[in-house]
Backbone as a printed PyTorch tensor [residue, N CA C, xyz], in Angstrom:
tensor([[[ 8.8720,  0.6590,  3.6210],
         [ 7.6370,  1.2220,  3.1830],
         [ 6.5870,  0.1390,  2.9950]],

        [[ 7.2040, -1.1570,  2.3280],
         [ 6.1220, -2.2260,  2.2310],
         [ 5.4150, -2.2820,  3.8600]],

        [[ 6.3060, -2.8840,  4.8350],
         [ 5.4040, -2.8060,  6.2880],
         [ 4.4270, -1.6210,  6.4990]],

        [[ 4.4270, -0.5480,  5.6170],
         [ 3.9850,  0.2950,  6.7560],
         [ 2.6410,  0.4940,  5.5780]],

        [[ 2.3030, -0.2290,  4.1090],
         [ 1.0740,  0.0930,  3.0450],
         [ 0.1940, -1.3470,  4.1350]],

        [[ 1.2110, -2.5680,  4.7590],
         [ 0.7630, -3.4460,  5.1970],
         [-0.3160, -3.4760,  6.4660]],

        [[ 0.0760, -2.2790,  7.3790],
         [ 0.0820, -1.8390,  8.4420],
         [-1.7350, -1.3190,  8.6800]],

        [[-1.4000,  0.1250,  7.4780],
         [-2.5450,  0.9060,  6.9510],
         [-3.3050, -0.3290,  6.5940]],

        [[-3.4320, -1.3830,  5.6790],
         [-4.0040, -2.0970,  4.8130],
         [-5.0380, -2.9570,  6.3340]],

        [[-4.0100, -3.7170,  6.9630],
         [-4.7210, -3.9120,  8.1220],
         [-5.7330, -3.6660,  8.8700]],

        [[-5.2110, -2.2350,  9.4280],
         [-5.7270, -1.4520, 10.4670],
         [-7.1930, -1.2830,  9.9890]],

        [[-7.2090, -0.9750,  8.8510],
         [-8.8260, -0.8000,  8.1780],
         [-9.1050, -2.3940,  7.4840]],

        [[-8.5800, -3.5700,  8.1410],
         [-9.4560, -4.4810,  8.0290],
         [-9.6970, -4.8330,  6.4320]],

        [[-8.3970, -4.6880,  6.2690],
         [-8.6260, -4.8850,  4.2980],
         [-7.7010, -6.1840,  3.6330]],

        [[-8.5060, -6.6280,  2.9750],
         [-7.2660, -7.8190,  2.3050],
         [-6.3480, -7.3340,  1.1540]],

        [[-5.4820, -8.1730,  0.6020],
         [-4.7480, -7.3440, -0.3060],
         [-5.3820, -7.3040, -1.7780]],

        [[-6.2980, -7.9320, -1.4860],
         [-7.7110, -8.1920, -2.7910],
         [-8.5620, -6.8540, -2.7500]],

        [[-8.6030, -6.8390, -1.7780],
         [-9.8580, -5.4580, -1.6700],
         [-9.4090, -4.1150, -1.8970]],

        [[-7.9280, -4.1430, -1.2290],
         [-6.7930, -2.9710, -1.4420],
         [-6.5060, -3.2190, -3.3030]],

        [[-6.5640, -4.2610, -3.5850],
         [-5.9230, -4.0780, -5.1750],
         [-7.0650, -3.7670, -5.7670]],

        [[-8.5600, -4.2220, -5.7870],
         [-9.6510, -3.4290, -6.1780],
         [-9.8890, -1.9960, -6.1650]],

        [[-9.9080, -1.9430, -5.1460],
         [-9.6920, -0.3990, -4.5850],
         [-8.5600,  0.5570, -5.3530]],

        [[-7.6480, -0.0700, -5.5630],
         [-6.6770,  0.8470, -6.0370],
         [-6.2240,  0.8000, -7.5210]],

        [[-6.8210,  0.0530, -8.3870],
         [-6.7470, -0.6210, -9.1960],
         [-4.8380, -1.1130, -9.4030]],

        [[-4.4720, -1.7940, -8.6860],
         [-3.2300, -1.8660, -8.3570],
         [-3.3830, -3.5040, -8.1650]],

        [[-2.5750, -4.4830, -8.9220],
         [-2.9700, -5.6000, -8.8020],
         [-2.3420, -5.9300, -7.1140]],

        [[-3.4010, -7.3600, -7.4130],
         [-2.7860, -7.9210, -5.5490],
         [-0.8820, -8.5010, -5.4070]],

        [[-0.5410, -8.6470, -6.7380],
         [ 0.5100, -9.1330, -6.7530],
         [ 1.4640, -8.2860, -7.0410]],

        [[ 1.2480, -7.5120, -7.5150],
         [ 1.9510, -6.2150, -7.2950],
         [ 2.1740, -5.6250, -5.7630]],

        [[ 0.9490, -5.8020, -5.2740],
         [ 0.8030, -5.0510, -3.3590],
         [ 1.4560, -6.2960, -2.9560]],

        [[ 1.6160, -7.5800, -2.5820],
         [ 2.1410, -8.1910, -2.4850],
         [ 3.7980, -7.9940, -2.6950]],

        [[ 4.2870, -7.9730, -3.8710],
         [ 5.5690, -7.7640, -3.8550],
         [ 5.8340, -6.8410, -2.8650]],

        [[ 5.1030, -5.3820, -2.6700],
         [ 5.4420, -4.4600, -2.6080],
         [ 5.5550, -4.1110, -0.9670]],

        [[ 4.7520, -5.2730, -0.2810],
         [ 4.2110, -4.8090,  1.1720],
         [ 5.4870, -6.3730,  1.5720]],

        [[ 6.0960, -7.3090,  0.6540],
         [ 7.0280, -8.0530,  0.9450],
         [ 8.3770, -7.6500,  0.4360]],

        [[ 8.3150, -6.4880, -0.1570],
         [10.4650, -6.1270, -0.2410],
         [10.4730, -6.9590, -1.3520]],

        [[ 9.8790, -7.6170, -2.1520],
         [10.2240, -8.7530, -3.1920],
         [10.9770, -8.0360, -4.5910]],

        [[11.6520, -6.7470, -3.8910],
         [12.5840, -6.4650, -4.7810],
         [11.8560, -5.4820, -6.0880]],

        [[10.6810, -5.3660, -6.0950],
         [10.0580, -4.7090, -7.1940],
         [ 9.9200, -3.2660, -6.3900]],

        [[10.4490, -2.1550, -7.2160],
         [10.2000, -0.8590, -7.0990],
         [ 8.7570, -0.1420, -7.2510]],

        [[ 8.3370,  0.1070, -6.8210],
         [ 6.8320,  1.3580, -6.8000],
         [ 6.9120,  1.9670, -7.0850]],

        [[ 6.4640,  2.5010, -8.2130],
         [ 6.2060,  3.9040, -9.0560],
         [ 5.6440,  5.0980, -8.0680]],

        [[ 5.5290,  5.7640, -8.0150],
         [ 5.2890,  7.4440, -7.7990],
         [ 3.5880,  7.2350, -7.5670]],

        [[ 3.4460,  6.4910, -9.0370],
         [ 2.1400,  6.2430, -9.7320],
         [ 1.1920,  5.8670, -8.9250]],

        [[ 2.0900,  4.6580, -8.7600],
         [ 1.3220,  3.3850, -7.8530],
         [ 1.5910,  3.4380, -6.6320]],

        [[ 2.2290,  4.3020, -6.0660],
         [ 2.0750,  4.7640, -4.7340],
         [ 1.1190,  5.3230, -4.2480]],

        [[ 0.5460,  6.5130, -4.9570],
         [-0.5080,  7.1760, -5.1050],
         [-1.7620,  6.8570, -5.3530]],

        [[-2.1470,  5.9160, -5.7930],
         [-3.2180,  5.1240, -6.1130],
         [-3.4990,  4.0870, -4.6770]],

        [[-2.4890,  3.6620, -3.8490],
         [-2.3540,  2.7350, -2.9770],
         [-2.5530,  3.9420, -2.2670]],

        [[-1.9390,  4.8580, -1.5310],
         [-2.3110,  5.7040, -0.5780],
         [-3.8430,  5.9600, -0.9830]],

        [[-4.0860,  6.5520, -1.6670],
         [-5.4330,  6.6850, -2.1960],
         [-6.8730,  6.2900, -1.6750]],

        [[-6.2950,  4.6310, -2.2570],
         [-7.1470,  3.4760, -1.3040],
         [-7.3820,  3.0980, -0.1860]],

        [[-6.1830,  3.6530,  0.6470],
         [-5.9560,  4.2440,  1.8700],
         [-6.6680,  4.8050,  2.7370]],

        [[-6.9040,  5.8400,  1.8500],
         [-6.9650,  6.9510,  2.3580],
         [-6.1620,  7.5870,  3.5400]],

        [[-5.1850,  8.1810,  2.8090],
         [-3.9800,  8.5430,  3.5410],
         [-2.7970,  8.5940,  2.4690]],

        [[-1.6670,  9.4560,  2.6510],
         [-0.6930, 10.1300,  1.4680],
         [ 0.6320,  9.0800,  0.8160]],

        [[ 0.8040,  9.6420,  0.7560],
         [ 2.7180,  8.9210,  0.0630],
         [ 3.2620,  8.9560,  1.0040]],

        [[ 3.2270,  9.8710,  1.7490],
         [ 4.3500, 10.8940,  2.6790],
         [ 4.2930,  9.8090,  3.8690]],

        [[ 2.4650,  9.2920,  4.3140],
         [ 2.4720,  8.4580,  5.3300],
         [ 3.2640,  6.9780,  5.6880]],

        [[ 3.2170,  6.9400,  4.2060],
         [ 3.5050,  5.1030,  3.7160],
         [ 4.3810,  5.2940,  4.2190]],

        [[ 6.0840,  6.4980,  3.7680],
         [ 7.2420,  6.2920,  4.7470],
         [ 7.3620,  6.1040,  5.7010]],

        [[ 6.8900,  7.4800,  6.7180],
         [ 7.1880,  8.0040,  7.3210],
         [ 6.3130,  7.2870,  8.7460]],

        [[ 6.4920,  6.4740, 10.1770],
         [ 5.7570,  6.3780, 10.8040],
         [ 5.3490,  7.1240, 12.2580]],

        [[ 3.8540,  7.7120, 11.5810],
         [ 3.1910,  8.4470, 12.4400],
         [ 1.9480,  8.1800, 13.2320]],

        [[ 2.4490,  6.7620, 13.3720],
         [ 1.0940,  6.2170, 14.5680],
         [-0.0740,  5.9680, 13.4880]],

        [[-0.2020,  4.8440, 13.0130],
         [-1.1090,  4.2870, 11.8690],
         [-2.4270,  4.0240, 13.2570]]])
């Protein structure tokens, strides 16, 4: 799931600064989270990151052509 918030985060040309602004989700948190660094994602903070997105929970899994 981290590759694929990484992917989205990209594609729209975003740093993980602008994504943690945006989402109010710190950068080191998206960091862990887009590196497997072993820290779990809340429901919460999934939602807030899709958000920033723009685009769901459901997407972050699941890959449907970002």
């Amino acid at each position: 799931m981290g590759y694929r918030i990484r992917e989205f985060r990209k594609a729209q040309r975003m740093s993980q600064e602008e994504l943690a602004v945006r989402s109010g989700v710190s950068r080191q948190t998206i960091s862990m989270i887009e590196n497997n660094d072993g820290k779990a994602a809340t429901t919460k903070t999934l939602a807030k990151i899709a958000k920033a997105l723009d685009t769901t929970v459901a997407a972050l899994f699941f890959d449907d052509g970002v």
